[in-house]
C-alpha positions in Angstrom: 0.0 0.0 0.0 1.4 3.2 -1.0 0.2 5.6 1.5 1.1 2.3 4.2 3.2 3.8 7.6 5.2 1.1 8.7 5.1 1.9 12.8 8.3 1.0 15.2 7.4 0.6 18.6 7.4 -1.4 21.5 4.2 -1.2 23.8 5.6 -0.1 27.0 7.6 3.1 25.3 6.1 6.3 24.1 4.9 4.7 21.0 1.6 4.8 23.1 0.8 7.9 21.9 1.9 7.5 18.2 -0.7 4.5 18.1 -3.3 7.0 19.6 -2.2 9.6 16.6 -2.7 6.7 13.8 -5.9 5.7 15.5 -6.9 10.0 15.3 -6.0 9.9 11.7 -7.0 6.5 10.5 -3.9 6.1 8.7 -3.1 2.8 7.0 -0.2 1.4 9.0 1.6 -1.9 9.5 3.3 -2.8 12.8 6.7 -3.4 13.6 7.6 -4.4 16.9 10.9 -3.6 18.6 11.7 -6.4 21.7 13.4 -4.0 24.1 14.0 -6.0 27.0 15.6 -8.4 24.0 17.8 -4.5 22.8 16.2 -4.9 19.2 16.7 -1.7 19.2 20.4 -2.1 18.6 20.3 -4.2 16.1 22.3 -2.8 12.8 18.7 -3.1 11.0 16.5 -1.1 13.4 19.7 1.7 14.0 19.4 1.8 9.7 15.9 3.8 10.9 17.0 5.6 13.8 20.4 5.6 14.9 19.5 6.9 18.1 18.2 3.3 18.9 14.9 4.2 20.4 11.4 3.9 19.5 9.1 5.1 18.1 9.9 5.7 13.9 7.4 6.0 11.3 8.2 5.2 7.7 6.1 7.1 5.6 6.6 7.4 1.8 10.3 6.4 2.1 10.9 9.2 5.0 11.8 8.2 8.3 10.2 10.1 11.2 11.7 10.3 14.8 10.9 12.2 17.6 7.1 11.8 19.6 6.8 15.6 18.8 7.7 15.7 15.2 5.8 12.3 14.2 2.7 13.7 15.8 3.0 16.8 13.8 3.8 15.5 10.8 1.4 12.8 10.5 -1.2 15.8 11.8 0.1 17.5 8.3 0.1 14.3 6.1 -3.4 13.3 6.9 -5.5 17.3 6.8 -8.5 15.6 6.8 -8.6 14.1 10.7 -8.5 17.9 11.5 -5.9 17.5 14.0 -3.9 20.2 13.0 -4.7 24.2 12.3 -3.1 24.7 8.3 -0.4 27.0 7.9 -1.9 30.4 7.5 -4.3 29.6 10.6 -3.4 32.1 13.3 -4.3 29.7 15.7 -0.8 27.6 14.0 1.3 29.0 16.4 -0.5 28.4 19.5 -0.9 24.4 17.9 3.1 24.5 17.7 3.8 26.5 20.7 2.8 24.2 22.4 3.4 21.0 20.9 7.3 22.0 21.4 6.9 23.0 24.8 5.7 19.9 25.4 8.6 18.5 23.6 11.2 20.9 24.9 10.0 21.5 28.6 7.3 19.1 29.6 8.6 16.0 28.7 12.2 16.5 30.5 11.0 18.5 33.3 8.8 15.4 33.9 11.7 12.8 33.6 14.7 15.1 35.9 11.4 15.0 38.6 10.6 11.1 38.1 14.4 10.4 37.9 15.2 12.5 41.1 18.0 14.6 39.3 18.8 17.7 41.5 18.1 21.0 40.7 20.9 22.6 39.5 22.3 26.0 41.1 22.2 27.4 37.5 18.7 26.5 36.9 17.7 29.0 34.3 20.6 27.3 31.7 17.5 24.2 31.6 15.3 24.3 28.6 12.2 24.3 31.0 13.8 26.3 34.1 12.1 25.8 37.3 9.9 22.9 37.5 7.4 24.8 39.4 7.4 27.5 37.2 6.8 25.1 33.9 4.1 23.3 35.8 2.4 25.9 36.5 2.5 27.6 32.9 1.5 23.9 31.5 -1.5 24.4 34.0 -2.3 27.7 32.7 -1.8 26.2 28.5 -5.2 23.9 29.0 -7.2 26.6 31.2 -10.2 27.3 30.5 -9.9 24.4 27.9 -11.6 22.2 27.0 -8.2 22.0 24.9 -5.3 23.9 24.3 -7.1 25.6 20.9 -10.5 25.8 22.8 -12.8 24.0 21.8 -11.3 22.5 19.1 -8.7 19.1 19.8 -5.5 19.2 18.7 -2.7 16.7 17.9 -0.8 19.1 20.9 -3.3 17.9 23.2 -2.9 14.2 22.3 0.5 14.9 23.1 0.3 17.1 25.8 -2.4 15.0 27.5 -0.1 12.0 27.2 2.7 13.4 29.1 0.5 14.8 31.8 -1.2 11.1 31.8 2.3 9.8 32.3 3.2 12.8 35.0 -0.1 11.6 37.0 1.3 7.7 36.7 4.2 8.7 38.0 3.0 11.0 40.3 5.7 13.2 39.3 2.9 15.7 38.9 0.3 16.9 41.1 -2.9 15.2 41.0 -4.6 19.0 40.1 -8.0 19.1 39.1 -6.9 20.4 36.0 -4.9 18.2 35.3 -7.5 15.2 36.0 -10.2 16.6 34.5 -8.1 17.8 31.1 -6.3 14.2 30.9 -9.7 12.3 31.7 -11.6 14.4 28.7 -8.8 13.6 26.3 -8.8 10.1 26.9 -12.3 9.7 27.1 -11.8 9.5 22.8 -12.9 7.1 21.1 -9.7 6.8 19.0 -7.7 6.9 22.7 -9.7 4.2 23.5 -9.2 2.1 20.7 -5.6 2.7 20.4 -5.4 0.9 24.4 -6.9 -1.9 23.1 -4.0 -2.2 20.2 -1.2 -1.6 22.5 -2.5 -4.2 25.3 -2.9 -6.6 21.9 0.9 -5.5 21.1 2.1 -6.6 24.1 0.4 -9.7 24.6 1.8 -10.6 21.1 5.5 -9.3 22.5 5.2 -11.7 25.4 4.1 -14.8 23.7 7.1 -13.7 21.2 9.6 -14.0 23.8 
């Protein structure tokens, strides 16, 4: 199939929330799993995708796709008509990339120095998210008064955003906020969110009786 993406992943990575994007989309996609407990994603063949050695990758039209941030807003671009995505000369485009990249850029590291326990460094201002109070906060402020970050209108930012604040809750390296709840619980409430569980508890299933 031409338009086929050929999805890297493993279930218990962030590809959770590149499944949920397909699902969104209803892309025509083909599975590849990556074992990582077995380091598949070492192997000379998988590094040929990303030699980074981590998961997830699209293939899409003979272009390899890394990075949850850029996937999600690429296949947001590829497929117009899931309406995930505000077109280009949308003022309401830079608010969409805003803050898809400060999820990228602030949100998801802030979330994994906090869930790792690394110390706050004197020089605190030199890290892409600065305080971790401060970037909370501001993430708090990004889906007030919602329902999503472009009003009423879902984005492929809030799929992302959503997931990491998901995770953050998980982990509890975030505050159980009402916001936060209620914005994560609306999100996932999606029928495509739904459906895109049911894959990745399928996935790993299959990965198990693989090993």
């Amino acid at each position: 199939m031409a338009d086929e993406i050929v999805f890297y992943t493993s279930p218990m990575s962030r590809g959770r929330m590149i499944q949920w994007m397909l699902e969104e989309t209803g892309a025509p996609s083909r599975v590849e799993l990556v074992d990582l407990q077995k380091n598949e994603q070492k192997n000379p063949k998988f590094l040929a995708i990303n030699p980074m050695g981590k998961v997830p990758a699209i293939v899409h039209r003979g272009v390899v796709v890394t990075e949850c941030a850029a996937i999600c807003t690429y296949l947001a671009d590829a497929f117009p008509a899931a309406q995930l995505a505000p077109k280009s000369d949308d003022p309401a485009r830079g608010t969409y990339l805003r803050w898809m990249f400060f999820g990228a850029g602030c949100v998801d590291p802030g979330l994994m120095d906090r869930m790792l326990q690394r110390p706050t460094p004197e020089r605190y201002q030199a890290l892409g998210y600065g305080r971790f109070e401060d970037m909370i906060a501001v993430l708090e402020k990004a889906i007030t008064p919602g329902p999503y970050i472009l009003g009423e209108r879902f984005s492929a930012a809030d799929l992302y955003i959503s997931a990491q604040i998901g995770f953050g809750l998980m982990t509890k390296t975030l505050e159980a906020s009402p916001a936060f709840q209620a914005y994560a619980a609306r999100c996932n409430d999606r029928p495509a969110y739904q459906r895109a569980l049911a894959k990745t508890e399928e996935l790993t299933v299959k990965m198990k009786a693989a090993s």
